[in-house]
C-alpha positions in Angstrom: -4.2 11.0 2.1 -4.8 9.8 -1.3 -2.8 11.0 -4.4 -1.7 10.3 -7.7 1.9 8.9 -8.7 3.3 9.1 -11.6 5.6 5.9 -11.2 7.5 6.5 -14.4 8.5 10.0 -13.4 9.9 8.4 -10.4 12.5 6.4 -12.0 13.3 3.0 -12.3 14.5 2.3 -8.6 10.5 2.7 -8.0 8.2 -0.2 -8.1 4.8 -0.6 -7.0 3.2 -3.3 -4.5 -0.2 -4.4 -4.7 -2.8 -7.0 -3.5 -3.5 -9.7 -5.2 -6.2 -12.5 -4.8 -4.6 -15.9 -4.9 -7.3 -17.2 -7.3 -7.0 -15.4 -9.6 -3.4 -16.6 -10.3 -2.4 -19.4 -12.0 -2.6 -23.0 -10.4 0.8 -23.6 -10.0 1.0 -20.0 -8.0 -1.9 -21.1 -6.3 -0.3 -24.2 -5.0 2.6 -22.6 -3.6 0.4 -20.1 -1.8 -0.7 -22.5 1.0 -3.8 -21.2 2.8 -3.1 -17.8 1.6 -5.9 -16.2 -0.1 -4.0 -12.4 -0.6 -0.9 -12.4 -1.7 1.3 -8.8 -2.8 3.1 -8.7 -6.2 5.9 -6.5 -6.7 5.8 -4.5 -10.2 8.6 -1.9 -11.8 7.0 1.0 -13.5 6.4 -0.4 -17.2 4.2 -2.9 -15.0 6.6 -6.0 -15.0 5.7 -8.1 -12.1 9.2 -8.4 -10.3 7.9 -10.6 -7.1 5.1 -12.8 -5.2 5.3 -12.2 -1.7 3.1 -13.5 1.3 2.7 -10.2 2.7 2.5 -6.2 2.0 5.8 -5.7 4.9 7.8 -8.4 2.9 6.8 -6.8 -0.3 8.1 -3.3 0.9 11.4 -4.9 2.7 12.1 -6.8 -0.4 12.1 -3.3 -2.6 14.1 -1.7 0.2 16.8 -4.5 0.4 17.4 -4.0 -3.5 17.6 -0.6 -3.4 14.1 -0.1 -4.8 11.2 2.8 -3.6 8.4 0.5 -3.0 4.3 2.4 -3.3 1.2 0.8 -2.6 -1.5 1.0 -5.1 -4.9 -0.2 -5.0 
């Protein structure tokens, strides 16, 4: 089921995780990524990234452990 969410109607305990491709990131990002080549970042609603995380379960248990509502976008 796809559908639209309005993450700024959720308030600000919701942030969003999404893919990202580690070259596209900055070298210094890059370097810490290892042999990763996806990483997730973590973004509040106004689209501040909060977090770089190795994986989309890690992304979601980091938003949980602060209290956060994490959502996957594409």
């Amino acid at each position: 089921m796809n559908s639209k969410v309005n993450l700024e109607n959720l308030g600000a305990k919701a942030v969003y995780v999404k893919a990202v491709a580690v070259a596209e990131l900055p070298e210094a990002v890059r370097e810490q990524a290892g042999e990763l080549t996806t990483i997730f970042a973590v973004h509040n609603a106004k689209g501040e990234q909060l977090a770089l995380v190795a994986n989309r379960a890690m992304a979601f248990e980091l938003a949980r452990k602060n209290d956060m509502r994490p959502y996957t976008v594409h």
